[in-house]
PLY file of the C-alpha trace (Angstrom):
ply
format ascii 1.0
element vertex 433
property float x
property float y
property float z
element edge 432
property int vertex1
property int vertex2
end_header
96.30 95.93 95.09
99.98 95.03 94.31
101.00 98.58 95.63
99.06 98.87 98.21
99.80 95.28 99.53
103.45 96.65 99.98
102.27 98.93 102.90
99.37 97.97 104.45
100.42 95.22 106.30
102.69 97.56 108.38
99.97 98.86 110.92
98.31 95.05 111.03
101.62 93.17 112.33
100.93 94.17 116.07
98.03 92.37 115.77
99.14 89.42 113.50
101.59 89.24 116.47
99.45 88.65 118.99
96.86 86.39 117.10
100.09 84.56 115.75
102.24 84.50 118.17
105.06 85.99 115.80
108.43 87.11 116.66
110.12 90.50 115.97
112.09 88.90 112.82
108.67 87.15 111.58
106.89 90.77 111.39
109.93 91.43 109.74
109.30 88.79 107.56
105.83 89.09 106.53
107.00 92.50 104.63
110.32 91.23 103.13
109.05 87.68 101.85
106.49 89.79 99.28
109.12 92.54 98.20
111.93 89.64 98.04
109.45 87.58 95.28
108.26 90.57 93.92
111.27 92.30 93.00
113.31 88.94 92.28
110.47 87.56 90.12
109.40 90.93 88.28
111.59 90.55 85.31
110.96 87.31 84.28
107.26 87.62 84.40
107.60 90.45 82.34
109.48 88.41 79.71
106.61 86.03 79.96
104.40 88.29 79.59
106.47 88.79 75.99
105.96 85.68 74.65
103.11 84.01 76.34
100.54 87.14 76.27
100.50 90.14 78.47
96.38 89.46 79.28
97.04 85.54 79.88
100.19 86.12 82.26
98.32 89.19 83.78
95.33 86.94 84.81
97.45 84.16 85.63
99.33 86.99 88.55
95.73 88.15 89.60
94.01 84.25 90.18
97.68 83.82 92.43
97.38 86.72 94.19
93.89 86.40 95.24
94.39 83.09 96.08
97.46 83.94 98.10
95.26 86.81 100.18
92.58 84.04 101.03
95.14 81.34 102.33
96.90 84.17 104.00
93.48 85.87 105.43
92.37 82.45 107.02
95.89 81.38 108.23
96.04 80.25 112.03
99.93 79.55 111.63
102.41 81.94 110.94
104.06 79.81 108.77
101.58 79.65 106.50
100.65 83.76 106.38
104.37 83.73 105.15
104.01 81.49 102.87
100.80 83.42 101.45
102.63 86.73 101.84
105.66 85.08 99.77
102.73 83.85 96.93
100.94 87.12 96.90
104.57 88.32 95.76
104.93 85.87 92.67
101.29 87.20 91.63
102.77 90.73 92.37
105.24 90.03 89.95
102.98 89.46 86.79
100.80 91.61 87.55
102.29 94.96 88.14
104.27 94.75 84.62
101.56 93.69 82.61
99.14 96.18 83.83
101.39 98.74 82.27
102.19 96.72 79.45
98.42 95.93 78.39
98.43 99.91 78.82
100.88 100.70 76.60
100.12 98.23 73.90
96.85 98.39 73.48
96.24 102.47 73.18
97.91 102.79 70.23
96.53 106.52 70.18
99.27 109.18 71.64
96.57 111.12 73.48
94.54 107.65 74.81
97.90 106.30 75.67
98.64 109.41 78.04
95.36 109.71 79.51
95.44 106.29 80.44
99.02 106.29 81.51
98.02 109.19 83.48
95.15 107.28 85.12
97.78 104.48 85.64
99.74 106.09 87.92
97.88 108.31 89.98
96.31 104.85 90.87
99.56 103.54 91.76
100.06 106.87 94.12
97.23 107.02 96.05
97.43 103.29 96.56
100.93 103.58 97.74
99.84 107.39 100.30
96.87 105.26 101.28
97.71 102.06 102.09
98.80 102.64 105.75
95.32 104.74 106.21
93.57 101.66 104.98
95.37 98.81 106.42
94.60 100.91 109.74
90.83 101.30 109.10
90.54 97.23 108.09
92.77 96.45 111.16
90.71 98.56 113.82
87.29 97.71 112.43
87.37 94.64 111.19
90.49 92.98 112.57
94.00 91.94 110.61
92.59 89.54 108.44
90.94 91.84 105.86
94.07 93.33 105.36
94.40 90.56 103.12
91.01 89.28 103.16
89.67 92.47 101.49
91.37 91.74 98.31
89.78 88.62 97.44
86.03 90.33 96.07
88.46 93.44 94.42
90.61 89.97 92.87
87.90 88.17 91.65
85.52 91.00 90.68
88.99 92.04 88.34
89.55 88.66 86.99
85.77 88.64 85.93
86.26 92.09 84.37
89.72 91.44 82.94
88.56 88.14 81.25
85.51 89.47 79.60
86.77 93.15 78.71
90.43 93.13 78.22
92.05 92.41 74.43
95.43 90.75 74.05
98.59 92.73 73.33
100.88 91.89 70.01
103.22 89.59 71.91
107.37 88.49 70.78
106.67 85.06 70.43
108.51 82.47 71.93
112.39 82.35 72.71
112.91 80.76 76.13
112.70 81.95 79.50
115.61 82.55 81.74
114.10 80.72 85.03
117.61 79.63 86.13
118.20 83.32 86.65
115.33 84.33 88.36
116.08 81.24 90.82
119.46 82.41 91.33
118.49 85.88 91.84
115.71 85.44 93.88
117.37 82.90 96.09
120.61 85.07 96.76
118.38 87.52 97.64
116.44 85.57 100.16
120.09 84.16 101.59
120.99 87.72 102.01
118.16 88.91 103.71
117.49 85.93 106.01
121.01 85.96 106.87
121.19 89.69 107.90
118.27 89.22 109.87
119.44 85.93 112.62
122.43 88.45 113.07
120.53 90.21 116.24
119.29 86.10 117.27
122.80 83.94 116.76
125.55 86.78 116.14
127.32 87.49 113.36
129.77 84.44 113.10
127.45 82.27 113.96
126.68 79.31 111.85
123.23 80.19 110.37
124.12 84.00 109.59
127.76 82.22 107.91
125.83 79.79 105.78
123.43 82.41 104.60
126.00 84.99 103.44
128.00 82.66 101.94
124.74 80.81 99.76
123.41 84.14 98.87
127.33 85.11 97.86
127.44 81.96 95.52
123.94 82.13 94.16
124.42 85.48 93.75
127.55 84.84 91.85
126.09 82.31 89.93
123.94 84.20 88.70
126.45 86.47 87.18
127.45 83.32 85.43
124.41 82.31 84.14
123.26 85.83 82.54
126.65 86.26 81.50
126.54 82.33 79.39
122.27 82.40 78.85
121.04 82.82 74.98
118.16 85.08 76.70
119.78 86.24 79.48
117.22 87.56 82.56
119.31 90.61 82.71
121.84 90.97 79.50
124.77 92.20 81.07
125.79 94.71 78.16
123.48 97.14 79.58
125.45 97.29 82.86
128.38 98.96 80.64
126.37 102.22 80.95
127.30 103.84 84.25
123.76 106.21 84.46
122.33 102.38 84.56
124.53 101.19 87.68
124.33 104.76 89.26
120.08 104.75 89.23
119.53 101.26 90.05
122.03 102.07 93.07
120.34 105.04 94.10
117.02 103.02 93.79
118.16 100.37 95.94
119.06 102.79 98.60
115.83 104.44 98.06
113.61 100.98 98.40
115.37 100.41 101.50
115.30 103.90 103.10
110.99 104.02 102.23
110.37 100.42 103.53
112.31 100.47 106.84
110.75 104.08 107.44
107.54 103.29 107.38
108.29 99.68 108.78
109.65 101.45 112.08
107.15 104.53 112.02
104.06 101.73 112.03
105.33 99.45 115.13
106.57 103.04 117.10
102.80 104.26 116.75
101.52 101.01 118.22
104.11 99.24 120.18
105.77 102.00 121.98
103.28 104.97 122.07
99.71 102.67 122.36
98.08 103.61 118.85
95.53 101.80 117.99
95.91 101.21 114.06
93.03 103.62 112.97
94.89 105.72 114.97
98.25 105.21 113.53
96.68 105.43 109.69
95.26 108.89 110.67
98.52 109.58 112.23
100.64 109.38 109.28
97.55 110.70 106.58
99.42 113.98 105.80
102.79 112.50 105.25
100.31 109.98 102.70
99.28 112.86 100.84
102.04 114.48 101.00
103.84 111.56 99.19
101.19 111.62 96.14
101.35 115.62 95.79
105.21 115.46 95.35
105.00 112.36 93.08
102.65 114.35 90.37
104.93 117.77 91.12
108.52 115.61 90.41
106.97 115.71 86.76
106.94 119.22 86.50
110.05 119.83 87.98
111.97 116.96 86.14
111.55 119.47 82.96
112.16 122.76 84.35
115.34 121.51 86.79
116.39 118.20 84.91
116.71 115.14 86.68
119.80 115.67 89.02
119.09 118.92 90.57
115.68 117.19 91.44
116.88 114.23 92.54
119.61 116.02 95.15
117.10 118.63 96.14
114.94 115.42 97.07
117.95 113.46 98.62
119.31 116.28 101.00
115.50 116.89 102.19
114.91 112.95 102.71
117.98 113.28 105.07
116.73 116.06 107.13
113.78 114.79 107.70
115.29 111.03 108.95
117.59 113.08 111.34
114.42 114.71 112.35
112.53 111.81 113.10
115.84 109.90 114.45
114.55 112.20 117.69
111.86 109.90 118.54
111.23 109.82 122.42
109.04 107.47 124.52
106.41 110.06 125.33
106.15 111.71 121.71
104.35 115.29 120.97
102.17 114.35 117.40
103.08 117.71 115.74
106.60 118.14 116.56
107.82 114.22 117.01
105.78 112.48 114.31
103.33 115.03 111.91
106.77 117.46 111.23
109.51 114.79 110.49
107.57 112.65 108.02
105.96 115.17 105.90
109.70 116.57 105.30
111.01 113.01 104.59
107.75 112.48 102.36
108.29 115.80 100.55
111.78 114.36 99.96
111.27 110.45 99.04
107.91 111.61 96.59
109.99 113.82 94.10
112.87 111.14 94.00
111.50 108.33 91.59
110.69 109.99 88.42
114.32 111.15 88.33
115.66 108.32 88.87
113.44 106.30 86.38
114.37 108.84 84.05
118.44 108.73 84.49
118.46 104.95 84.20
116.25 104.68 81.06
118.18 107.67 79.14
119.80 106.94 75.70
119.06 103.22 76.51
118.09 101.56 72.62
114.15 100.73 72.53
114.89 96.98 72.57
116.16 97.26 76.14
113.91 99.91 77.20
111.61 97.61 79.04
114.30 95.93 80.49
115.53 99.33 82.18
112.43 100.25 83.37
111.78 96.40 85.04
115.47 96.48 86.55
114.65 99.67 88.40
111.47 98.55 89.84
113.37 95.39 90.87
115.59 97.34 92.25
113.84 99.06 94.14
111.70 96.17 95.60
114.68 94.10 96.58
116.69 96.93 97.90
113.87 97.57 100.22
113.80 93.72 101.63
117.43 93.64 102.31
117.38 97.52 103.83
114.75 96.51 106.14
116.32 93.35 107.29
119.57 95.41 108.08
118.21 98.66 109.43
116.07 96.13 111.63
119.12 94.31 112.76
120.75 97.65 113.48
117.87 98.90 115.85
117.69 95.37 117.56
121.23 95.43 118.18
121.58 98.88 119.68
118.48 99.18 121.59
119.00 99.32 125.12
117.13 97.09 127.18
113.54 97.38 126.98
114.04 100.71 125.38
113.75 99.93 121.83
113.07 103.55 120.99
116.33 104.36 121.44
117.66 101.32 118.52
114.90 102.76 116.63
116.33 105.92 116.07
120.24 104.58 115.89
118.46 103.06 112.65
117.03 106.28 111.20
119.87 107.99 111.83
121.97 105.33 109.64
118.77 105.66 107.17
119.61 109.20 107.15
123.37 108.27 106.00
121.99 106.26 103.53
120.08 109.15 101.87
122.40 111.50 102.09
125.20 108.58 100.12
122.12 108.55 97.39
122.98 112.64 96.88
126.44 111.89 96.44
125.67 109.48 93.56
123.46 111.70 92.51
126.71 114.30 91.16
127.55 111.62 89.08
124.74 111.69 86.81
124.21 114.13 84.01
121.25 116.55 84.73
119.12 115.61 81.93
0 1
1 2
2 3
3 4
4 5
5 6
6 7
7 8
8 9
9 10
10 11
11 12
12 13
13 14
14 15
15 16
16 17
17 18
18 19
19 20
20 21
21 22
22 23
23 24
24 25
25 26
26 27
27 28
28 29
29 30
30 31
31 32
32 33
33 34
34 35
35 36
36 37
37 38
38 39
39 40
40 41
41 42
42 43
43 44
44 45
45 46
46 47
47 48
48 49
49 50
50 51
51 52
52 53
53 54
54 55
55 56
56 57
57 58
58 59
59 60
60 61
61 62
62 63
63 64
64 65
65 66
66 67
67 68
68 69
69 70
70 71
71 72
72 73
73 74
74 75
75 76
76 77
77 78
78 79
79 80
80 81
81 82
82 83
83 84
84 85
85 86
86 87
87 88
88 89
89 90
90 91
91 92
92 93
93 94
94 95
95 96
96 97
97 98
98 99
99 100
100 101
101 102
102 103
103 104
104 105
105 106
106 107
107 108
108 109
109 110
110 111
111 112
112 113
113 114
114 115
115 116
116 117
117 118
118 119
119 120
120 121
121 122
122 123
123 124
124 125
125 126
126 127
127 128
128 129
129 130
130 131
131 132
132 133
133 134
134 135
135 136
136 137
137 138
138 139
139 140
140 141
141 142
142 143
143 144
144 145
145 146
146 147
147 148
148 149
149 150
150 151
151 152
152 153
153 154
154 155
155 156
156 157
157 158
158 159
159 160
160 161
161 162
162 163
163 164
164 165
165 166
166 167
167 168
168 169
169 170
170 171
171 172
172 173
173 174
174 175
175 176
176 177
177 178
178 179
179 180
180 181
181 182
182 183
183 184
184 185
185 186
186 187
187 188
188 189
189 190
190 191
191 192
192 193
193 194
194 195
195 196
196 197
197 198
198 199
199 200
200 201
201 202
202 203
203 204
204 205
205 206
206 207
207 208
208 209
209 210
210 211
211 212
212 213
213 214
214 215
215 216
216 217
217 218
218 219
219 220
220 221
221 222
222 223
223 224
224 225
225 226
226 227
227 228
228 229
229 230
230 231
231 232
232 233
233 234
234 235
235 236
236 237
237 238
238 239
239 240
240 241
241 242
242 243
243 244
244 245
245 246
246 247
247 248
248 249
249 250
250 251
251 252
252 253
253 254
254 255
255 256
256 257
257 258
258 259
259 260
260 261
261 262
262 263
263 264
264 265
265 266
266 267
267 268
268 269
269 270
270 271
271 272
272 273
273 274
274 275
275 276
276 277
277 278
278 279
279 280
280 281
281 282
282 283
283 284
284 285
285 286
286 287
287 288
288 289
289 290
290 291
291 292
292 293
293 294
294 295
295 296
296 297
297 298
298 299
299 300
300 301
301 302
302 303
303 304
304 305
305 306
306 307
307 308
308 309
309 310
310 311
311 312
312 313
313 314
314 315
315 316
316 317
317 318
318 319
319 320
320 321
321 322
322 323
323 324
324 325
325 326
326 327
327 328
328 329
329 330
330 331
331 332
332 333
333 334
334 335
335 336
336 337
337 338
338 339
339 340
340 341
341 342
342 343
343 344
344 345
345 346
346 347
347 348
348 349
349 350
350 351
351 352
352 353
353 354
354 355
355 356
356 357
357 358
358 359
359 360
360 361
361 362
362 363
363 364
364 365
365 366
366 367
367 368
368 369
369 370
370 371
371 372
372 373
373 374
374 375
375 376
376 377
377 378
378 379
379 380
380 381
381 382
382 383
383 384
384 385
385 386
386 387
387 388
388 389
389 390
390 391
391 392
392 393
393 394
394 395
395 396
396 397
397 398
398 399
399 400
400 401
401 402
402 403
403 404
404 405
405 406
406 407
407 408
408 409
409 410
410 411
411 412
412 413
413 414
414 415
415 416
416 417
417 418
418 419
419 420
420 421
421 422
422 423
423 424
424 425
425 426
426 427
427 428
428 429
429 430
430 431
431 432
């Protein structure tokens, strides 16, 4: 559900559009409000998790975000289906780490653990490659409320299951929680993105996009403070002094960002510019899904035979040739040589690109901070694709000509394409381990 949720709301916002009455930077929204809670929430819920009980926090994040999909499902404002999307990311946020934890805890057994861990994430795969087939099935059938909607029986037939079945995990105990933090953090965040996205509406020196910048700078800043001064800091600074640390959470970042607005812009081409239904669109983009969950169990394999830079390059440089690919997009589009060829070379790219860069910022890191490591990239990765989105967005708004958005469109990939290509170049200054 938590994966999933991160994509399939892409091929419904033509139609929450319409029903809403939502603007360009409110679709916009309804994606970046759950990755923005998510990812700026996801560490302290996992420190939670620590000391309160991995099973109690976990069911606590699955009552939320079931909740959240029913007040979103039944919403006839779009004020309130962002507010739902922005609660469906705080239950996100306890959920996804304790459903690894409980994993990885509980099997004490090296050959349970694996099986399990293996189970784990082909889950989280195929979730992730079907979630725009899905969304577009729900949408075209059934309409854009069970996009949401469809989670509350799966929520509630889990938290029955969950309650009764799963066993608590040895927890930390008790030694404070660094909420000031996660406000700051996930605040600054929110500043940043909101105020790169009124950029195409009031300009950039325009009081709204000022006031944001300069919040999200001094939350942001603050929150350097407070980690740096905290006696359980959210994020301990020390383990910034490794530079394979600030190197993969960068290249993560750039990687959120480059996957979100992708399939952000790929989703409202199919339907707004070349008439796809959203079945349509799901069916459209099916290989590139698959394609995404093939090289995601193959990065494995070739993360020990080429080590973690050479795969992480080879990924990078392909990623970029397939956005410059796609950056072709016209108004009248051929299927095989406009839409099915450029994203199964970008997936083939983006797919083999996380394990490496999991495993470069978790290498030689002491086991204390281990979990830390592995929650910082996955924040990473969820707020780097908010704030990405809300400036690739601004960058196809502001260059589109006219009524011909297809052409801001693929100003945007092509700048997506840069970024890629920048994640490469960090990519030399890793060891290949």
């Amino acid at each position: 559900m938590v994966v999933l949720d991160s994509l399939i709301v892409n091929v419904a916002l033509p139609q929450m559009k319409t029903g809403l009455g939502l603007s360009a930077a409110d679709q916009q929204w309804l994606v970046n409000c759950y990755l923005i809670t998510f990812g700026g929430l996801l560490l302290v819920a996992a420190r939670m998790a620590d000391q309160l009980g991995h099973r109690r926090v976990f069911l606590a994040g699955l009552a939320v975000f079931t909740l959240a999909s029913l007040v979103g499902g039944l919403a006839h404002q779009g004020w309130l289906l962002l507010a739902a999307r922005t609660l469906q990311g705080v239950g996100a946020a306890a959920i996804a780490p304790c459903s690894l934890s409980l994993i990885t805890l509980t099997h004490t057994d090296v050959r349970r653990r694996t099986h399990a861990l293996s189970i784990w994430s082909a889950t989280s795969g195929s979730a992730g490659a079907l979630g725009l087939v899905l969304g577009g099935i729900l949408t075209d059938t059934l309409g854009w409320r069970w996009v949401l909607l469809v989670n509350v029986p799966v929520g509630v037939a889990l938290f029955t299951a969950a309650a009764g079945l799963l066993q608590p995990a040895p927890t930390a105990g008790r030694t404070g929680f660094d909420l000031r933090g996660a406000g700051t953090v996930t605040l600054g965040t929110g500043s940043l993105v909101y105020g790169i996205s009124q950029v195409t509406t009031h300009g950039w020196g325009s009081p709204p996009v000022v006031t944001a910048l300069v919040a999200a700078a001094a939350l942001l800043g603050l929150f350097v403070v407070i980690e740096g001064r905290s006696r359980v800091p959210l994020i301990p600074l020390a383990v910034f002094k490794r530079r394979n640390v600030i190197i993969a959470n960068a290249i993560m970042a750039l990687i959120g960002a480059v996957m979100t607005a992708t399939l952000f812009f790929l989703s409202v081409y199919q339907q707004q510019v070349l008439g796809y239904g959203p079945l349509l669109t799901g069916l459209a983009l099916l290989p590139m899904s698959v394609v995404v969950t093939s090289g995601a169990i193959a990065s494995k394999t070739m993360l020990a035979k080429l080590g973690a830079r050479t795969v992480l390059i080879g990924g990078a440089v392909t990623t970029t040739a397939g956005l410059l690919w796609m950056a072709t997009l016209p108004v009248q589009a051929e299927y095989v040589m406009h839409i099915l060829g450029p994203t199964v070379l970008w997936a083939a790219g983006i797919s083999v690109m996380t394990m490496p860069v999991a495993h470069i910022a978790t290498a030689g890191i002491e086991p204390a901070h281990a979990g830390l490591a592995s929650g910082l990239v996955n924040m990473s990765r969820q707020v780097g694709g908010a704030i990405g989105l809300a400036a690739l967005a601004t960058v196809a708004a502001t260059t589109s000509h006219g009524v011909d958005v297809v052409h801001g469109y693929n100003v945007a990939l092509t700048v997506a394409a840069g970024i890629a290509l920048i994640t490469a170049l960090l990519a030399l200054l890793t060891p290949n381990t």
